[in-house]
Every structure is written in structure tokens, then in C-alpha cells.
C-alpha positions as CSV (number, residue, x, y, z in Angstrom):
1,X,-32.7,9.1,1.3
2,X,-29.9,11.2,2.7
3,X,-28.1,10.9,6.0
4,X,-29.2,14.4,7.1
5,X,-33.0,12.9,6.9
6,X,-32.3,9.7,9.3
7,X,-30.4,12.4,11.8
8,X,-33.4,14.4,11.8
9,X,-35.4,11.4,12.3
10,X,-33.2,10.2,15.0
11,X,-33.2,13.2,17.0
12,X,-37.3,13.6,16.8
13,X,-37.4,10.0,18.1
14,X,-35.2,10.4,21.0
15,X,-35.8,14.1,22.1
16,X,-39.7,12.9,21.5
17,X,-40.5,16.7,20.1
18,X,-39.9,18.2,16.5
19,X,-38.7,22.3,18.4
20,X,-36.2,20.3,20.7
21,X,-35.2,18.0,18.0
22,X,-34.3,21.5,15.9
23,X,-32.5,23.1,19.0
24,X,-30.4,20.3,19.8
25,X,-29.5,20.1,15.2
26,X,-28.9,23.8,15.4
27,X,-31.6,24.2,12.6
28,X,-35.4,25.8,12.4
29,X,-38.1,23.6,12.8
30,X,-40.2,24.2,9.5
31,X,-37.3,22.5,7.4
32,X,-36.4,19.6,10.2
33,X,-40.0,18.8,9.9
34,X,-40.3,18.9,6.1
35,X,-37.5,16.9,5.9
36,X,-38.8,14.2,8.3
37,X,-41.8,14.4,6.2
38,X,-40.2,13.6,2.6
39,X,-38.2,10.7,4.6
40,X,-42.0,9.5,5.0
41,X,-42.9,9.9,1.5
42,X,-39.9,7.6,0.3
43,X,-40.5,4.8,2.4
44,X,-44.2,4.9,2.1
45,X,-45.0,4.8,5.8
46,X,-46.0,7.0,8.7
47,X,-42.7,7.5,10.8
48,X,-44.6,9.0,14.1
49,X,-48.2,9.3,15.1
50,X,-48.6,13.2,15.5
51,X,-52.3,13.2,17.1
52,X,-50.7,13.6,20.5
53,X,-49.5,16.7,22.4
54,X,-45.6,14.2,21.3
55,X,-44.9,13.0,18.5
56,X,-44.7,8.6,19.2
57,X,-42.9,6.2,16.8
58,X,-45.2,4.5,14.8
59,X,-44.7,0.3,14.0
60,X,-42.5,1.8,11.2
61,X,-41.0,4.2,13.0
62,X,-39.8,1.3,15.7
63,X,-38.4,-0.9,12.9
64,X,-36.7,2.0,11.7
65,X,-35.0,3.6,14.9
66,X,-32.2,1.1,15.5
67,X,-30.9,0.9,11.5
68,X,-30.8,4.5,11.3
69,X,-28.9,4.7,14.7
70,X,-26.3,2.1,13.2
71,X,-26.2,4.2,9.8
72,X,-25.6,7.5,11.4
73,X,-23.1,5.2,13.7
74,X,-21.3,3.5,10.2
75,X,-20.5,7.3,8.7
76,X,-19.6,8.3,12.0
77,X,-16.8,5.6,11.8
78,X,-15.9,6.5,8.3
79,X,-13.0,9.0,9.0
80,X,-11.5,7.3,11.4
81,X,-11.3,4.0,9.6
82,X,-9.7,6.5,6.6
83,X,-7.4,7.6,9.1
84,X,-6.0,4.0,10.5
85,X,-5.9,2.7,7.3
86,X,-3.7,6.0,6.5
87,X,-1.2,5.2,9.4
88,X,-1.7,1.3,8.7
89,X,-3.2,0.8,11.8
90,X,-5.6,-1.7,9.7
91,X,-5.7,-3.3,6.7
92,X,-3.7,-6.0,5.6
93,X,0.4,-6.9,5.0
94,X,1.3,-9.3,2.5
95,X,4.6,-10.9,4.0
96,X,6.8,-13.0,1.6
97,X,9.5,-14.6,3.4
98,X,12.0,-17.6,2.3
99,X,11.3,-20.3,5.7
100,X,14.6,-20.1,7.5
101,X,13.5,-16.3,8.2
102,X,11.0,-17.6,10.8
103,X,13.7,-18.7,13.1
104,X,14.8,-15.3,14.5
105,X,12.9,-12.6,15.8
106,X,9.6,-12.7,13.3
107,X,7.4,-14.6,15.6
108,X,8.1,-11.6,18.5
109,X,7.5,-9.8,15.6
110,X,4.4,-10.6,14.7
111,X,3.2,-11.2,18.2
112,X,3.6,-7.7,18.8
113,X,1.8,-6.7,15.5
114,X,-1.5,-8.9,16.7
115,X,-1.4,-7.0,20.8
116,X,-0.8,-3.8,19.0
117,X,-2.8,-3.5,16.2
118,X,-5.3,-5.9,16.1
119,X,-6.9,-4.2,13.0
120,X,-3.8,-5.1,11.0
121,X,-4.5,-8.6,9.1
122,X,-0.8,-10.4,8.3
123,X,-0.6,-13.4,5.8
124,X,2.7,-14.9,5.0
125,X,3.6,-16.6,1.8
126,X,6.9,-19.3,1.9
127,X,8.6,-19.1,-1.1
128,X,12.1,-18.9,-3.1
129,X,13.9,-15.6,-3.4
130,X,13.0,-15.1,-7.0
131,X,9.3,-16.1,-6.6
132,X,8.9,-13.7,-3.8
133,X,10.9,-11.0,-5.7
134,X,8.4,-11.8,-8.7
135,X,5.5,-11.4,-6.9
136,X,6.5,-8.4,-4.7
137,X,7.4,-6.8,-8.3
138,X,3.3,-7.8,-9.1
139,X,2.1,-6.3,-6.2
140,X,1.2,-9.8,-5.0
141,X,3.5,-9.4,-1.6
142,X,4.2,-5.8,0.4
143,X,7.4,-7.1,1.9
144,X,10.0,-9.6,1.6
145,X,12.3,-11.5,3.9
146,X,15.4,-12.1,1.8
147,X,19.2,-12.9,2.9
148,X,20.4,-11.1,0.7
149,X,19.8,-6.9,-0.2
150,X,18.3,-6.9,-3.8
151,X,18.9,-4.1,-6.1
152,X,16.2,-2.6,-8.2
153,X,15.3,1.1,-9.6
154,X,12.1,0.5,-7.6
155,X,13.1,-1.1,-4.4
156,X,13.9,0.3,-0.6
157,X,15.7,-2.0,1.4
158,X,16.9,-2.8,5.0
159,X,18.5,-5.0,6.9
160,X,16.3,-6.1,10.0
161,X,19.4,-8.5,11.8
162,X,22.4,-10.3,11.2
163,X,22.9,-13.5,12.3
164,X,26.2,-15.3,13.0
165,X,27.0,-18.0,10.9
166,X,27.5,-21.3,13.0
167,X,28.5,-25.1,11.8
168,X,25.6,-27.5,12.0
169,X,27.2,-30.7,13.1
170,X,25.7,-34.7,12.6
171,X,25.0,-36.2,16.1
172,X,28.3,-38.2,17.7
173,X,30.2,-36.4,15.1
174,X,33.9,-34.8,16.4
175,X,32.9,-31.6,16.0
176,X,30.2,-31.9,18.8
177,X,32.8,-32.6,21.2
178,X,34.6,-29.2,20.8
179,X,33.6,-25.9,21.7
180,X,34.0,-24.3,18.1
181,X,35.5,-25.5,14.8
182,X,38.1,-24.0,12.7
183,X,37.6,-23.1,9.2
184,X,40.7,-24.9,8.5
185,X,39.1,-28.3,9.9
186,X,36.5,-28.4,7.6
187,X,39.1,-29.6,4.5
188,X,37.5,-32.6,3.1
189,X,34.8,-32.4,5.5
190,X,31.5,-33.7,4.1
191,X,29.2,-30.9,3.6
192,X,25.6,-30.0,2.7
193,X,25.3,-26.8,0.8
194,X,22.2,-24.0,-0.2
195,X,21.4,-23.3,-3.7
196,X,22.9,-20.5,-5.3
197,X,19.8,-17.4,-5.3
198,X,22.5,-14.8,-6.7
199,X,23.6,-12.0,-5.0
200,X,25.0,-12.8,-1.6
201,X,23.2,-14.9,0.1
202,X,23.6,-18.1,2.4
203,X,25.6,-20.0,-0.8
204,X,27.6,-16.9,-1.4
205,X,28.5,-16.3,2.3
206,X,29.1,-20.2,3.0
207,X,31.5,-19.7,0.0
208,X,33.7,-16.7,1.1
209,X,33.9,-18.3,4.8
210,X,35.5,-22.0,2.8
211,X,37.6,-19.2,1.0
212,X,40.7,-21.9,0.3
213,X,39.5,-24.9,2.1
214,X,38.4,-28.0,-0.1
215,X,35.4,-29.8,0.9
216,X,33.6,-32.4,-0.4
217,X,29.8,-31.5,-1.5
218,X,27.2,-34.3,-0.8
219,X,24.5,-32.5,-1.1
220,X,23.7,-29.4,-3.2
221,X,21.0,-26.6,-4.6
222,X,18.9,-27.0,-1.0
223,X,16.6,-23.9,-0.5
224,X,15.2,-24.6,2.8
225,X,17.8,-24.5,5.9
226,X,15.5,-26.5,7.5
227,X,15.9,-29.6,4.9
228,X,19.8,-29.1,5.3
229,X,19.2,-28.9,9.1
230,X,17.3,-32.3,8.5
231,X,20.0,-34.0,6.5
232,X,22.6,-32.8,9.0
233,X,20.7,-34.9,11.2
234,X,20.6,-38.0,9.5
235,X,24.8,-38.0,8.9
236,X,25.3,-37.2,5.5
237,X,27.3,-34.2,6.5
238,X,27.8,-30.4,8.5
239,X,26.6,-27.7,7.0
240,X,27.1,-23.9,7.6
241,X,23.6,-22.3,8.5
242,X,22.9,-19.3,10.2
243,X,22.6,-19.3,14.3
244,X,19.0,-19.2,14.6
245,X,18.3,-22.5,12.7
246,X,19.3,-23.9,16.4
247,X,15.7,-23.4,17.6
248,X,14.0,-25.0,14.5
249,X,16.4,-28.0,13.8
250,X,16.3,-32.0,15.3
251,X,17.4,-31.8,18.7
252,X,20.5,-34.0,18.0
253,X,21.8,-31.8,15.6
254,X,24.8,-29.8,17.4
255,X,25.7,-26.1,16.5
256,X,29.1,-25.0,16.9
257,X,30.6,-21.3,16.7
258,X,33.8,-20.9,13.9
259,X,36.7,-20.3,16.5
260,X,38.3,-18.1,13.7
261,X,35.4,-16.2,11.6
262,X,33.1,-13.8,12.7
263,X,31.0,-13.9,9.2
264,X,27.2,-13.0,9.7
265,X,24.3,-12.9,7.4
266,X,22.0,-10.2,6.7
267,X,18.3,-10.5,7.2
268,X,16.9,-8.0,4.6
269,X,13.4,-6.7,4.2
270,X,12.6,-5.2,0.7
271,X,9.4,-3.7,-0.7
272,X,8.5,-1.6,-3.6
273,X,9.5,2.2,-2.6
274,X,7.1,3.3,-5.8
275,X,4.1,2.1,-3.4
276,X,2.2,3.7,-1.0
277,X,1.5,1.2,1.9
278,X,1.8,1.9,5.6
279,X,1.2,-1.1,6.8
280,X,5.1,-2.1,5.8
281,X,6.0,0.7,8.0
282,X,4.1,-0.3,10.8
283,X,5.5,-3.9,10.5
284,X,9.2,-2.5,10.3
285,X,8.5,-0.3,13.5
286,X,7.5,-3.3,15.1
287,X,10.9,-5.3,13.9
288,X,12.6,-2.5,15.9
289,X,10.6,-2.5,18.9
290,X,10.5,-6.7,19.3
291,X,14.2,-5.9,19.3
């Protein structure tokens, strides 16, 4: 059974005559008809009753009309579907992102990515920076959320924002009372730290802002800025987390700007530059446009 066949048979049923059926196709009629005729001959039933000035759709012919229609309608589609999937229109991004990233701009982000291209399927996948990294290098993720830019023979990288780097401080605490904190202030100031992912990340950026100043660490190797954010809140110390977390944290939990540092961290998005998928450009278009 060949498309051409169901076109033919299409057109006889709706132009309800085999010479019209072969203007409208641009072809002769002996061939459109002996083409209907071997469409027949496979499915072993009359397609049009032919004992009338017009040919009229048979029971068979009927059943058939519709599926052929919706055949014909499928291939029709075919290059077009080729052709968002090409400009990653549709399909599907894999997003792995470490949690903290979901405090800035992403959910705009991702808003915009649902209005805009509705064909475009988005899961996201939590994880630490050398899980994600791991699985991006699998081909299990097409993007990553890092803060920190990752080298790599096979990587592209870019850095979507940077966020200022504020002082998350326990409620009542003196802090709270002023409207930003000196670097100097923090010596022997109780403090709840990130884990160390390598690179220059949170840990590493938290460490060249303290550059001199002695504190005292309650609370180390945390991964989620939301669980510092927490522990913040229940007074076992400040911590230094980027601006955002403000939106995400306990309500009690005060954030103050460094009266004498302007350091900021990098949101980065990597992906494997070896792999052909448009859907990461689409999503990094996007980042620029929610901007």
C-alpha cells in the first residue's frame, strides 16, 4: 500500500469522478484508475460501487475515507515536524541544575519556554556539580546550571548572570539592624559554609571575600543554599550566599549587602559542544530574552 494509492483514493472519493480526480492529481486517468484498483486488490474489498453514472463509496470505502485522510494528513506533517525539531522548536531539554539555581531568573525562564514553544518538553534534574557534570558527559543532561565555568576539551560554556554576594544573617542578630556589614566584622563571626565542588564556586568565592578574616566554621561541606539558608534561620550562624536565595529562604532570615566588596557569582550554563541539540540554544535565547 503506497501513499500515492490512498491520494488517488482520496481524490476519487471527494471529487466523486475518476477524469476529475486525474485533473485535479495532474495525472491520466487509465493509471489513477489502475492504481485505485490494485489498492482494492490488497485490502480485499470493493472501494466504490461503479454501476452508477459516479462512482459512490462502498461500506469499505466509508470505513476507509477518514484513515486515509489522517495518513495523507500524518506525511503531510512530516517535514515540518523535521524542521522544528531542527530549530528545537520541539523535542525535549534535559536541564541539570544544582537547586540554588532556581532562585534567579530560571522560572521567567522557563515560563517563557512553555508560551513560546509549547512543543518543547523541559525536565530538570537536582543534583551536585559532579553528578550533573557526569551525566551531561553521558549524554544523560543537555545543559547544566553550575556556579562555577567548567573546563573540558568537549565543553562550551557561558555565563547566564551574576549575582551579588550578600550575608545571610540569624533573626534578632546585630547584623540585621545595619544596612550592610563589613568584611572586617565578620572576624570570629559564626559561620555556615558550602562544600568545596572545585573550581570556583560558592566555597571558593566565600573564601577569597574572608581573604584575612578568621571565622569560626559551625557548619561545613553543605551543597544546597537552601539548607544553609535553613540553618541561618535557626541561629547557628550567617552565611555568605548569593542575592537571590532572599526569595527562597525563611522569612526571618535577613540579607545584608557587604558595605566594602562587590564580589558576585557566576551562574554558568555548560553543555557538550561535540553535540548537536537545538533545543539548548533555544533555552539560552530564551535566558536572554527573560532578561
Amino acid at each position: 500500500m503506497t501513499l500515492r494509492r490512498l491520494e488517488y483514493f482520496v481524490a476519487v472519493a471527494e471529487q466523486r469522478s475518476f477524469s476529475a480526480a486525474a485533473r485535479t492529481l495532474h495525472t491520466a486517468q487509465p493509471p489513477l484508475s489502475t492504481q485505485v484498483r490494485a489498492l482494492e486488490r490488497e485490502l480485499g474489498a470493493e472501494l466504490f460501487d461503479r454501476t452508477g453514472r459516479t462512482p459512490e463509496l462502498s461500506p469499505a470505502g466509508r470505513a476507509l475515507l477518514p484513515e486515509a485522510r489522517r495518513i495523507l494528513a500524518a506525511y503531510d506533517r512530516l517535514a515540518t515536524t523535521a524542521q522544528r525539531a531542527r530549530d528545537g522548536s520541539v523535542g525535549r531539554l534535559r536541564l541539570g541544575l544544582v537547586p540554588s539555581a532556581t532562585a534567579g531568573r530560571l522560572p521567567a525562564v522557563l515560563r517563557r519556554l512553555r508560551v513560546d514553544l509549547p512543543g518543547l518538553e523541559v525536565s530538570l534534574v537536582e543534583g551536585r556539580p559532579p553528578e550533573l557534570l557526569r551525566r551531561l558527559d553521558l549524554d544523560d543532561l543537555d545543559v547544566v546550571l553550575l556556579y562555577t565555568v567548567v573546563d573540558g576539551p568537549a565543553l562550551a560554556s557561558r555565563v547566564l548572570a551574576t549575582e551579588p554576594l550578600v550575608l545571610a544573617v540569624p533573626p534578632g542578630h546585630r547584623f540585621a539592624a545595619q544596612p550592610a556589614v563589613a568584611v572586617a566584622d565578620l572576624e570570629r563571626e559564626p559561620l555556615v559554609l558550602p562544600a568545596r565542588h572545585g573550581d570556583d564556586g560558592l566555597r571558593e568565592r566565600t573564601s577569597a571575600l574572608l581573604a584575612g578574616v578568621h571565622v569560626r566554621v559551625v557548619q561545613d561541606d553543605l551543597w544546597m543554599v537552601q539548607t544553609m539558608v535553613a540553618l541561618v534561620a535557626a541561629g547557628l550562624g550567617c552565611a555568605v550566599v548569593p542575592a537571590s536565595s532572599a526569595h527562597v529562604g525563611p522569612a526571618e532570615v535577613e540579607h545584608r549587602p557587604f558595605a566594602d566588596a562587590r564580589t558576585g557569582l557566576d551562574l554558568v550554563a555548560s553543555w557538550r559542544e561535540d553535540r548537536d541539540h537545538p533545543p539548548v540554544a533555544r533555552f539560552l535565547a530564551a535566558w536572554g530574552a527573560a532578561g
